[in-house]
VOGU-3710 file (C-alpha; in Angstrom, 3 decimals, decimal comma):
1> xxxxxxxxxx> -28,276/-34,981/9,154  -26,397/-34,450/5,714  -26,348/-30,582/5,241  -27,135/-29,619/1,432  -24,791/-28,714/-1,240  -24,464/-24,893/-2,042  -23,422/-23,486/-5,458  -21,985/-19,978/-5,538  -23,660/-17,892/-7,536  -26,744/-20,217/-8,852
11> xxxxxxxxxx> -29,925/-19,416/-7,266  -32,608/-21,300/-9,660  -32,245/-22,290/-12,808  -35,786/-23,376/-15,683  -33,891/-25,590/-17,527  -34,307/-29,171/-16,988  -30,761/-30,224/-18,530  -29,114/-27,942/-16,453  -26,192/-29,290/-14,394  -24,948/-27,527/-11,465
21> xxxxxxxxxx> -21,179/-26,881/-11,462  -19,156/-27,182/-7,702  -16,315/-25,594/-6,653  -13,426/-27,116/-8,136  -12,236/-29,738/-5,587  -8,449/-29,849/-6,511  -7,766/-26,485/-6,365  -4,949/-24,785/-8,366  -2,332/-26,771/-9,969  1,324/-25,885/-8,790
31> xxxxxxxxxx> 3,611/-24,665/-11,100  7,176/-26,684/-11,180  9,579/-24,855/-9,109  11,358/-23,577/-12,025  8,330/-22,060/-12,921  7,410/-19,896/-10,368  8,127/-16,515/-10,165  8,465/-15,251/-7,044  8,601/-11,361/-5,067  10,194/-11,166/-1,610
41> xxxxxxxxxx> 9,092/-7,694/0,027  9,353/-6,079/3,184  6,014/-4,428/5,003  4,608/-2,330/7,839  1,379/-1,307/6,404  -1,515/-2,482/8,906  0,918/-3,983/11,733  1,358/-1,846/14,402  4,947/-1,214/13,562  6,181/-3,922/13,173
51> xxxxxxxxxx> 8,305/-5,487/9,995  7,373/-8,809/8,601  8,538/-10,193/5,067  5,742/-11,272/2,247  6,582/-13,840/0,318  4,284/-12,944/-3,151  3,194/-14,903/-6,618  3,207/-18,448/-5,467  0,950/-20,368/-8,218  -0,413/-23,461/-6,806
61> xxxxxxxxxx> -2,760/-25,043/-4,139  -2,997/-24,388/-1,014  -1,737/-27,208/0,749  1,980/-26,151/-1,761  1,823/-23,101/-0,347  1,125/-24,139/3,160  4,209/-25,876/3,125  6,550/-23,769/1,507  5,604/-21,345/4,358  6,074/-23,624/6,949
71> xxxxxxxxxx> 9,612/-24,784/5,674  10,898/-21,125/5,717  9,405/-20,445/8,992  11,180/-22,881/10,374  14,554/-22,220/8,453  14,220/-18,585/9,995  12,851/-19,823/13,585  10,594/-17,032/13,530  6,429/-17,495/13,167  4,270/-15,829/10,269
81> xxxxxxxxxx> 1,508/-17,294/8,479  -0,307/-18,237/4,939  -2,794/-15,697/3,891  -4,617/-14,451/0,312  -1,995/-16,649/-1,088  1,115/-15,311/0,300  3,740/-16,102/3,158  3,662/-13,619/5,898  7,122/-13,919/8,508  7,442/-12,305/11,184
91> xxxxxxxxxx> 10,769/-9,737/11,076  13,179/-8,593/8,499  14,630/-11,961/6,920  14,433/-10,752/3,237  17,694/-11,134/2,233  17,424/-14,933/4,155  14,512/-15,623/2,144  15,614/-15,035/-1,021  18,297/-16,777/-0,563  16,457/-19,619/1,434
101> xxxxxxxxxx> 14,332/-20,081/-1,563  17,358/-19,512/-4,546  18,528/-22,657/-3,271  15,343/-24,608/-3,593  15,136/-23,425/-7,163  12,712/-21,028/-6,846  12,980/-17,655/-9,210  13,112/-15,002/-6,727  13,657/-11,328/-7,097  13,815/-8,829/-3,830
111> xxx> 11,401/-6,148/-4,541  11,351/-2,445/-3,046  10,105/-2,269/0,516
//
């Protein structure tokens, strides 16, 4: 059984010519990587403790982002995650990080934290 389409937002509309709008399916396009302007930040708010460094300002899809996170993840060997579009890694690897993504081309600037 095919489950029906919702619209955000759009409860009933009395016009007849009225076409509903979806969510747009490709997302957000990605900026080049000269483009982007990056913040790398350290934070302890709301983790127990512990440090972990945000990666902030990525403009793109998801799926960019996704992978950006999981190539500096790996290039640090620690974990972290995507979330609310920005990189969370576990540990203090801001200084790494910057430099990790300087050399991809990225424009990166270390903020306070």
């Amino acid at each position: 059984m095919k489950k029906k389409q919702r619209y955000q937002g759009v409860v009933y509309s009395t016009d007849e010519n009225f076409a509903y709008q979806g969510a747009d399916a490709d997302g957000a396009q990605t900026l080049p990587v000269q483009q982007q302007n990056l913040r790398v930040m350290l934070d302890r708010k709301m983790r127990g403790g512990k440090t972990v460094t945000l990666v902030k300002g990525f403009v793109g899809s998801a799926e960019d982002l996704e992978a950006l996170g999981k190539r500096l993840k790996q290039r640090c060997g620690v974990g972290g995650s995507t979330k609310d579009g920005e990189i969370i890694i576990q540990g203090d690897f801001k200084q790494r990080v910057v430099q990790l993504l300087a050399d991809e081309g990225y424009r990166v600037k270390p903020a306070g934290g």
